[in-house]
C-alpha positions as CSV (number, residue, x, y, z in Angstrom):
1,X,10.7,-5.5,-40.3
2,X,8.4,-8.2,-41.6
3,X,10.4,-10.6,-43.8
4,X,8.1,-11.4,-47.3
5,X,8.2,-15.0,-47.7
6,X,7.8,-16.1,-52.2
7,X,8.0,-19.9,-52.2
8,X,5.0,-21.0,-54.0
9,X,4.3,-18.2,-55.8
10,X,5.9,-17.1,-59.5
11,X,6.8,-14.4,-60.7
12,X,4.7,-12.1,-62.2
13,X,5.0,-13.1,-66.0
14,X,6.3,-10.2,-68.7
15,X,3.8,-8.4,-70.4
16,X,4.6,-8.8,-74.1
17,X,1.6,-6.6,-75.5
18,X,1.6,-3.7,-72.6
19,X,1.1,-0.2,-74.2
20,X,3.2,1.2,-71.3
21,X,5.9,-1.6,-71.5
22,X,9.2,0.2,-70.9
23,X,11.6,1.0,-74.3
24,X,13.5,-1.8,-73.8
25,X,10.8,-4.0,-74.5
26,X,9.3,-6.5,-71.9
27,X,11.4,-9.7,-73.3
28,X,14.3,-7.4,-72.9
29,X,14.1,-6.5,-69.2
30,X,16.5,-7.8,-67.0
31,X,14.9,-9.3,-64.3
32,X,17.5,-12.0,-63.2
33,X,19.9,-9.0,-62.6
34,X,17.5,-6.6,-61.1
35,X,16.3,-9.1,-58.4
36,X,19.9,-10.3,-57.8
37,X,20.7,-6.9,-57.3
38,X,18.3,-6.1,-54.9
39,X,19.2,-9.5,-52.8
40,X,23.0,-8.5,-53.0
41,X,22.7,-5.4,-51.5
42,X,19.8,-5.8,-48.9
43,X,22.3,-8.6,-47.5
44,X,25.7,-6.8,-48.3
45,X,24.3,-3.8,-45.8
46,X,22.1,-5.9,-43.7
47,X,25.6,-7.7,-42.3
48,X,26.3,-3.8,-41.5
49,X,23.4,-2.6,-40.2
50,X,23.1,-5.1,-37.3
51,X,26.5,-4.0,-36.1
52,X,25.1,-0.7,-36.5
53,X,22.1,-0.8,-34.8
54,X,23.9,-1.5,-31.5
55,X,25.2,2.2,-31.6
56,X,21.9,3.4,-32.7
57,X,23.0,4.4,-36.1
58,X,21.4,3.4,-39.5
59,X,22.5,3.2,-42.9
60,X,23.1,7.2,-43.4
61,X,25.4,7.1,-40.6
62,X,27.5,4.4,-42.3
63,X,27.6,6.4,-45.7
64,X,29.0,9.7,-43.7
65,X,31.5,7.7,-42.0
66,X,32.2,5.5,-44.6
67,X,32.9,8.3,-46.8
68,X,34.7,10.3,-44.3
69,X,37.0,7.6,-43.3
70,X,37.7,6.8,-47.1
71,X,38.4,10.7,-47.9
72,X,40.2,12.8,-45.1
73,X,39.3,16.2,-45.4
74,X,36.1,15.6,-47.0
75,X,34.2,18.5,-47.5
76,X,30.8,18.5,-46.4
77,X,30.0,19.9,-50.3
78,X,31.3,17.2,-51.4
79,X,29.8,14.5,-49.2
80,X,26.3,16.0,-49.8
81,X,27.6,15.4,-53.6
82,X,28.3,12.1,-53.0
83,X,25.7,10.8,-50.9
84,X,23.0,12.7,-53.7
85,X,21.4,14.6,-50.5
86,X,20.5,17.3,-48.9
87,X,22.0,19.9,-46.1
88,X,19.0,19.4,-44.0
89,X,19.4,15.4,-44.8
90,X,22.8,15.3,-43.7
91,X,22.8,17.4,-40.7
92,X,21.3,15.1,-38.1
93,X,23.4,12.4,-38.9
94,X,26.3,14.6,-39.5
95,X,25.5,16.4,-35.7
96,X,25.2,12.4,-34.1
97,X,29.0,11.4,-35.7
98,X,30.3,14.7,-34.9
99,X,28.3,14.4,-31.1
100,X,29.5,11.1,-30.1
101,X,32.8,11.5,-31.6
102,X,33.5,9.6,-34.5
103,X,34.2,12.5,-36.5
104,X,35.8,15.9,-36.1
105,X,35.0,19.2,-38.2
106,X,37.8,21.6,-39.1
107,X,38.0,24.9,-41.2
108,X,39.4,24.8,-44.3
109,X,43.1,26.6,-44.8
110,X,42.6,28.8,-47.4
111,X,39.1,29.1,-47.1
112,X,37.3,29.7,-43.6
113,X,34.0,28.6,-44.4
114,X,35.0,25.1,-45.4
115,X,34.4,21.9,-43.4
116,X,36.1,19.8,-43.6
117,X,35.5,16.4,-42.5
118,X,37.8,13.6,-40.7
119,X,37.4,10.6,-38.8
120,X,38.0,9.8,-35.1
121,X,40.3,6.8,-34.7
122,X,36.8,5.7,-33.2
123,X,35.1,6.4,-36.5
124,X,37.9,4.6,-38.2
125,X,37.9,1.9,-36.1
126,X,34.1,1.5,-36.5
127,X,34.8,1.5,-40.6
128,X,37.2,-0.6,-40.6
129,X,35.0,-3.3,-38.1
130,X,32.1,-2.8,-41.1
131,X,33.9,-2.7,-43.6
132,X,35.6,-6.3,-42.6
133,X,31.7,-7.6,-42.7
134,X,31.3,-6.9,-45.7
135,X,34.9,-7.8,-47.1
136,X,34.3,-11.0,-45.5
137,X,30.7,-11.2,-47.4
138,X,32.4,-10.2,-50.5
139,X,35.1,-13.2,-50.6
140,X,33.0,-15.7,-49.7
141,X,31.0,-14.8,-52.9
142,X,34.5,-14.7,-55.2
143,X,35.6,-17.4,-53.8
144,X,35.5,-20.0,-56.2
145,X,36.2,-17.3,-59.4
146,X,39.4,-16.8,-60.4
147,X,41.0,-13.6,-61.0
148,X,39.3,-12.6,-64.1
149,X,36.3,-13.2,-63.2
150,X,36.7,-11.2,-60.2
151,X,37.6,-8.3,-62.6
152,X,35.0,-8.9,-64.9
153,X,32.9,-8.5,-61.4
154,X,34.5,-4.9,-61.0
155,X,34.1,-4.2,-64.6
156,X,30.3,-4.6,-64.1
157,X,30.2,-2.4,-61.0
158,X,32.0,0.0,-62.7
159,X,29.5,0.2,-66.1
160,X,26.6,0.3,-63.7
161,X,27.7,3.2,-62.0
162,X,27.0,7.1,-64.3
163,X,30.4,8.2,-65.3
164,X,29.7,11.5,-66.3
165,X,29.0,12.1,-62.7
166,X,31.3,15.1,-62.0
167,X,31.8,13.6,-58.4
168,X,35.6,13.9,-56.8
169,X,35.1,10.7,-55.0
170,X,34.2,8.6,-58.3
171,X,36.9,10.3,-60.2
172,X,39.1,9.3,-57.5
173,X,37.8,5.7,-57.8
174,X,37.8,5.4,-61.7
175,X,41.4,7.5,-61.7
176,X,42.4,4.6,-58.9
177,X,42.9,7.1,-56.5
178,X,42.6,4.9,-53.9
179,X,43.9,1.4,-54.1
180,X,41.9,-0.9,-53.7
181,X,42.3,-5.0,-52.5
182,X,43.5,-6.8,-56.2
């Protein structure tokens, strides 16, 4: 990947009199948060995917076994809800996991043509591994803000995210379902 190199150049001004400026309005658009958000995460998942890429997986694979770990029992309806993709999406990366044992597929109890999803102690050992990259990433940033901050931090990720998405997994977040480090 070719890294894009911006010192000396400036940012593209805002058009002011653009007939297909955006409702907000050109002086209104948030481009300190946009481009912070894009530098945030390309370097929140870039500390994961170079663990990654050493088992020949990518960022799909860390969503299905991030999601799996999180959610024992998952069912693969629901993941494909989650992760806002398709069956045919899903199934290579879905048939690697399952392949090279970092998850296991079971039927459901009640209903046979569930599956449901769980992870290896493998695949929950590789979590755990990413998921300490990126915890570390995450309190070197909070560092030096105290609690409130940190909240008001949470508060933002929260009121960025849809809530009238119907999704078990963000019900279980916004219901605290799942606790979470304070």
């Amino acid at each position: 990947m070719a890294d894009i190199n911006f010192s000396g150049m400036a940012a593209k001004p805002d058009s002011q009199g653009d007939d297909n400026a955006p409702a907000a309005g050109a002086r209104d658009l948030r481009w300190d948060i946009i481009e912070l958000l894009f530098f945030a995460y390309r370097d929140f998942v870039g500390d994961a995917d170079q663990e990654l890429e050493a088992f020949g997986f990518g960022r799909a694979h860390h969503r299905v076994i991030h999601f799996v770990t999180r959610y024992p029992g998952l069912k693969v309806a629901d993941l494909l809800d989650v992760l806002r993709i398709t069956k045919q999406s899903l199934g290579r990366v879905l048939k690697q996991l399952l392949d090279e044992g970092y998850i296991v597929q079971k039927t459901g109890n009640n209903d046979r043509r569930q599956r449901l999803l769980y992870a290896t102690p493998k695949g929950e050992a590789l979590v755990a591994k990413l998921a300490g990259l990126q915890t570390d990433r995450i309190n070197r940033a909070v560092a030096g803000i105290d609690p409130a901050g940190v909240e008001t931090v949470r508060q933002f990720l929260r009121a960025m995210i849809d809530r009238d998405d119907p999704d078990k997994v963000l019900e279980a977040i916004f219901g605290g379902g799942r606790k979470t480090r304070e």
